[in-house]
C-alpha positions as CSV (number, residue, x, y, z in Angstrom):
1,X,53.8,60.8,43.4
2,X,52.7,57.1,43.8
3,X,53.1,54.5,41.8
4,X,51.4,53.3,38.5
5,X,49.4,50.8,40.2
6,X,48.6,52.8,43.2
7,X,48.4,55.9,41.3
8,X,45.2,53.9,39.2
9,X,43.6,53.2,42.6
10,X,43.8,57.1,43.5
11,X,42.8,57.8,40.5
12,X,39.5,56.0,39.8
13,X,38.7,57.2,43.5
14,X,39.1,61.0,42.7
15,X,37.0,60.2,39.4
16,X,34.1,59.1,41.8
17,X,34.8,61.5,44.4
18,X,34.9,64.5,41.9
19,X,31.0,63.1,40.2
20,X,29.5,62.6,43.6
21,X,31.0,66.0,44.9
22,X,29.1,67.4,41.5
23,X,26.2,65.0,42.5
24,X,25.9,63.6,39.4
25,X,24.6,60.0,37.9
26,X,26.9,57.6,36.5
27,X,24.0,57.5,33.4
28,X,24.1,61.1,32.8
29,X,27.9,61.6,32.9
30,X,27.8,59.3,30.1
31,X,25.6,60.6,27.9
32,X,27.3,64.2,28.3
33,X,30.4,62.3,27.2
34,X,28.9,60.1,24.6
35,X,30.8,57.1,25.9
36,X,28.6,54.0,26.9
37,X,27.5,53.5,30.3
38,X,29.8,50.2,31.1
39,X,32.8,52.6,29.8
40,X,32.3,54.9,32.6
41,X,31.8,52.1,34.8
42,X,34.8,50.1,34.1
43,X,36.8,53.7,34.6
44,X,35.6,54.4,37.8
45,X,36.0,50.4,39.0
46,X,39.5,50.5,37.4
47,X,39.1,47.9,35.3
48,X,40.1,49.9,32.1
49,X,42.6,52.6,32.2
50,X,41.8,55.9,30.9
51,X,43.1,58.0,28.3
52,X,45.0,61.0,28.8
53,X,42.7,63.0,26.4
54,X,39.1,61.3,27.8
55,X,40.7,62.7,31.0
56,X,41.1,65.9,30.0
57,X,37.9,65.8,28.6
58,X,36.1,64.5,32.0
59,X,37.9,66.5,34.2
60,X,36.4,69.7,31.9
61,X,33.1,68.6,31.9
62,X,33.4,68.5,35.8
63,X,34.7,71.7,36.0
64,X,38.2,71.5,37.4
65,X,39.5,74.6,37.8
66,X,42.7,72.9,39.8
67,X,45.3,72.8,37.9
68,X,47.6,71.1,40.4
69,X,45.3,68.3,40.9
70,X,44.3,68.6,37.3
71,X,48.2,68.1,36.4
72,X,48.8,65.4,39.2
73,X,45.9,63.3,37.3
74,X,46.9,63.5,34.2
75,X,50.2,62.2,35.1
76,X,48.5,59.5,36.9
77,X,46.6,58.4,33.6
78,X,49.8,58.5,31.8
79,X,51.8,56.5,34.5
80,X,48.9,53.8,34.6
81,X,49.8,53.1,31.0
82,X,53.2,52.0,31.5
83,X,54.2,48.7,31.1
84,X,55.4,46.7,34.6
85,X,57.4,43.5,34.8
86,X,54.8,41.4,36.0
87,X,53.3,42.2,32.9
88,X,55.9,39.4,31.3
89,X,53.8,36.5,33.0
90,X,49.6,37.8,31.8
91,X,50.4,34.5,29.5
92,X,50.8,32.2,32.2
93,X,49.6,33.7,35.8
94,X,45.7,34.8,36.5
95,X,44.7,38.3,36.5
96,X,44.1,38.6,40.3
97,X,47.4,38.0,41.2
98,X,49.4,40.1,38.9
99,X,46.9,42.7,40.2
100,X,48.0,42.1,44.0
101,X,51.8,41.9,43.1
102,X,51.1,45.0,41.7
103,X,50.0,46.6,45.1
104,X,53.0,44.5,46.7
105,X,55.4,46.2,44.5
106,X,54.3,49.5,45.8
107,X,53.9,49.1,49.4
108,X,56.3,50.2,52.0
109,X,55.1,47.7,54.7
110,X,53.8,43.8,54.1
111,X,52.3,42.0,56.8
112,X,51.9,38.5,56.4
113,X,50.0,35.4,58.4
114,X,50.5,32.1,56.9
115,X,49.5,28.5,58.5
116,X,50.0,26.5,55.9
117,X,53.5,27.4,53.8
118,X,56.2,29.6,54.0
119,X,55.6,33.0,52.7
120,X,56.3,33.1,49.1
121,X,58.1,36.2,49.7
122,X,60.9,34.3,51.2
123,X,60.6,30.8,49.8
124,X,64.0,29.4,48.4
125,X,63.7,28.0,44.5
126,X,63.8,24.1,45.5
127,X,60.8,24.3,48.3
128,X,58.8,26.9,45.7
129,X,58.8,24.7,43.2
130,X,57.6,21.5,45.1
131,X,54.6,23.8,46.4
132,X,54.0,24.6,42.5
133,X,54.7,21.1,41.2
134,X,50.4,20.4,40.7
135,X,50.6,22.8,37.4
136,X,51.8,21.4,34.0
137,X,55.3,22.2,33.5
138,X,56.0,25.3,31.3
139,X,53.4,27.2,34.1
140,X,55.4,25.5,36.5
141,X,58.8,26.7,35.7
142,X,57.2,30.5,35.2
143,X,55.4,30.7,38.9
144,X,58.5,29.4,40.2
145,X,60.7,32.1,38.6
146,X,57.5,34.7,39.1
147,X,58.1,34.1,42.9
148,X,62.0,34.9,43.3
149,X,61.4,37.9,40.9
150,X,59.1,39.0,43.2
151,X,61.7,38.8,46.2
152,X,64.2,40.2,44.5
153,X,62.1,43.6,43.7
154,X,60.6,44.1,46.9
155,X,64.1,43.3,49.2
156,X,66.8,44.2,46.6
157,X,66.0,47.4,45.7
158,X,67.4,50.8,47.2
159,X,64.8,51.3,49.6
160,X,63.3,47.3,50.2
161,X,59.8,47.0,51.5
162,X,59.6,46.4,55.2
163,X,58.4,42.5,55.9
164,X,56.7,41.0,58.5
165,X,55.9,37.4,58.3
166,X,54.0,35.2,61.4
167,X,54.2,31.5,60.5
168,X,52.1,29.0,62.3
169,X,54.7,26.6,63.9
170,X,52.9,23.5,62.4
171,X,54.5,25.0,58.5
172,X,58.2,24.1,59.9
173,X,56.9,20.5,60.2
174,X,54.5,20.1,57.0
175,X,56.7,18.5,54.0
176,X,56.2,20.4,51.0
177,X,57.2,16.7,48.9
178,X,56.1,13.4,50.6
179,X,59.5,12.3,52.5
180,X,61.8,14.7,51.1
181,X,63.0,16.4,54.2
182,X,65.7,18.1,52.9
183,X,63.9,20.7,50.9
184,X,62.4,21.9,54.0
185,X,65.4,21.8,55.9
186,X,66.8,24.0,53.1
187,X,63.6,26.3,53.1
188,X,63.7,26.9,57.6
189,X,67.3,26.9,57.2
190,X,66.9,30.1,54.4
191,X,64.2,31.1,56.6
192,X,66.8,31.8,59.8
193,X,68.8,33.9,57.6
194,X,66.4,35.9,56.0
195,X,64.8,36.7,59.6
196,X,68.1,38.4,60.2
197,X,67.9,40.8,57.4
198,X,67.4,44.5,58.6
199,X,64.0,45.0,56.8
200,X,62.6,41.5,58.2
201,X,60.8,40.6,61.3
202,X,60.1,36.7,61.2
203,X,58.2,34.7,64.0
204,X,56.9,31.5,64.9
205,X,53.2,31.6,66.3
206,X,53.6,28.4,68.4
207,X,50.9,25.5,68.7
208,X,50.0,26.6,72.0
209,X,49.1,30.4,71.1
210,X,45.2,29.7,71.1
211,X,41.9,30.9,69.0
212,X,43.7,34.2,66.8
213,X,42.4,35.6,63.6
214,X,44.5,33.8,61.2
215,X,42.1,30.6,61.9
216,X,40.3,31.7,58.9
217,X,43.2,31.6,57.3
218,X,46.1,33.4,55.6
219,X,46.0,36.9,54.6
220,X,47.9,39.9,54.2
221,X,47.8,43.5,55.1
222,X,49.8,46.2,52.5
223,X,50.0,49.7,53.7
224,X,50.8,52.2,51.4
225,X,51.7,55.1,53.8
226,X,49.4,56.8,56.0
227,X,46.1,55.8,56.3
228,X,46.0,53.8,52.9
229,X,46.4,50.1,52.4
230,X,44.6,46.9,51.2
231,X,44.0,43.8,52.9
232,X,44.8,40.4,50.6
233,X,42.9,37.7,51.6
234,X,41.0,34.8,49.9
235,X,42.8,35.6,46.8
236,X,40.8,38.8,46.8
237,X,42.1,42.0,47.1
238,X,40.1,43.8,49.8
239,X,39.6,47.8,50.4
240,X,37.1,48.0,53.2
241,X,38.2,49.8,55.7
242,X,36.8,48.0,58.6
243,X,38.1,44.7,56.9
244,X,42.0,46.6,56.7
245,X,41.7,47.5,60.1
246,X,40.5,44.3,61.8
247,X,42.8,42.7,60.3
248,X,45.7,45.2,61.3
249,X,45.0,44.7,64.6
250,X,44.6,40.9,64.1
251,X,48.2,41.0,62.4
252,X,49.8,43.3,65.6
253,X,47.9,40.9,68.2
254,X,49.5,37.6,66.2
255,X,52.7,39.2,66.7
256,X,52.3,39.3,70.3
257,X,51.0,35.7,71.0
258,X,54.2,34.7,68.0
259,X,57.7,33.8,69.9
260,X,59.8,36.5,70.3
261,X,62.6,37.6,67.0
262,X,65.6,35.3,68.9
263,X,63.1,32.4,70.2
264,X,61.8,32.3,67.0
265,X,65.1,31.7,64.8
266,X,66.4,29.3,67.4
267,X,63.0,27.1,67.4
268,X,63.7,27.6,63.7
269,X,67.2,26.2,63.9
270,X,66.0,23.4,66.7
271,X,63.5,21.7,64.1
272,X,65.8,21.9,61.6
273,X,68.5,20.2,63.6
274,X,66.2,17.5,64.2
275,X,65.0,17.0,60.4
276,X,68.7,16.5,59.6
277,X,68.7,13.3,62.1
278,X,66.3,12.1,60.7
């Protein structure tokens, strides 16, 4: 069984498969339930959870005779309702990104291009909290914390997410505070240990690498398991399929024009060498 926030996705998607399969309107479904229209809507979109008893009461009016899949949905609907750690910081953080570190929790396998920072998935506290330091200071303090609690579920659990991060080589250059070197000495020096980690694969894309896909920016790929997974991009959380796939490929292509796991940690370790002498 998934997890609550990709058992919602599966969920809302066998809602719409099982009402196209039974070629019915999204109008009519609704008036045989007596809900409103944008009630249905909002279900199917997953923007509301649904009730364990409207499910029942759906999955009857379809006619699901099931009751394995009947079961497994209902338990989904249940799940969905459970309350999540991120949920601590709704007060402070926007919607959109709880909703992707939602996905992130539940993925086996994140894939990440980023030109301008270091990942957020392995930035230390000091070099996180300059990159925060434009919002007002109780939000500050929060997104800062929200960051390293997102590390430490994703790596320091039993079974920790596998990571892949390809960082343009301009980010081990680019001060996160005007003349403060020693953050980012502190942030490439954290980076060469975390790319040593069993569940990590960290690599420099050098300056001389050429056109790639991550010239329209940063983005990341979650997979899910077989077949399934969402592309993050934009600050949108994206489902296409041709959109996951491109940039799949775009991420496994970076990762062949990116310096090698060694060449990267020691071009990691040269810059920071030279930082340090100022």
């Amino acid at each position: 069984m998934s997890g609550p926030i990709v058992g919602k996705r599966r969920l809302r998607a066998e809602l719409r498969r099982l009402r196209r399969e039974r070629e019915l309107t999204q109008d009519l479904v609704a008036a045989e339930m007596e809900w409103s229209l944008s009630k249905l809507i909002r279900i199917e979109n997953g923007t509301v959870a649904i009730s364990v008893s409207d499910l029942r009461s759906l999955l009857a009016y379809y006619r699901l005779h099931d009751t394995q899949l009947v079961d497994d949905l209902l338990e989904l609907a249940r799940a969905a309702k459970r309350r999540m750690w991120w949920d601590e910081y709704r007060a402070v953080l926007p919607g959109p990104l709880l909703s992707y570190v939602g996905f992130e929790a539940e993925a086996v396998f994140v894939g990440t291009f980023e030109p301008m920072q270091f990942p957020e998935l392995m930035q230390t506290r000091r070099y996180s909290s300059a990159t925060t330091a434009e919002h007002k200071a109780g939000d500050h303090e929060q997104r800062v914390e929200f960051r390293l609690r997102r590390q430490s579920e994703l790596f320091e659990r039993e079974a920790p997410s596998r990571f892949q991060a390809l960082i343009d080589e301009s980010v081990l250059r680019r001060l996160p505070l005007h003349d403060d070197e020693a953050v980012l000495v502190d942030q490439i020096e954290h980076a060469v240990e975390f790319a040593q980690r069993p569940y990590a694969d960290v690599r420099i894309v050098p300056f001389n690498a050429g056109y790639h896909i991550g010239w329209e920016g940063a983005f990341t790929v979650l997979e899910f398991g077989a077949d399934d997974g969402m592309l993050h991009k934009g600050g949108q959380l994206l489902e296409e399929p041709e959109l996951i796939t491109t940039h799949t490929e775009g991420l496994r292509a970076l990762a062949r024009m990116a310096l090698p796991h060694e060449a990267s940690i020691d071009l990691m370790r040269q810059v920071a060498a030279e930082l340090k002498r100022g």
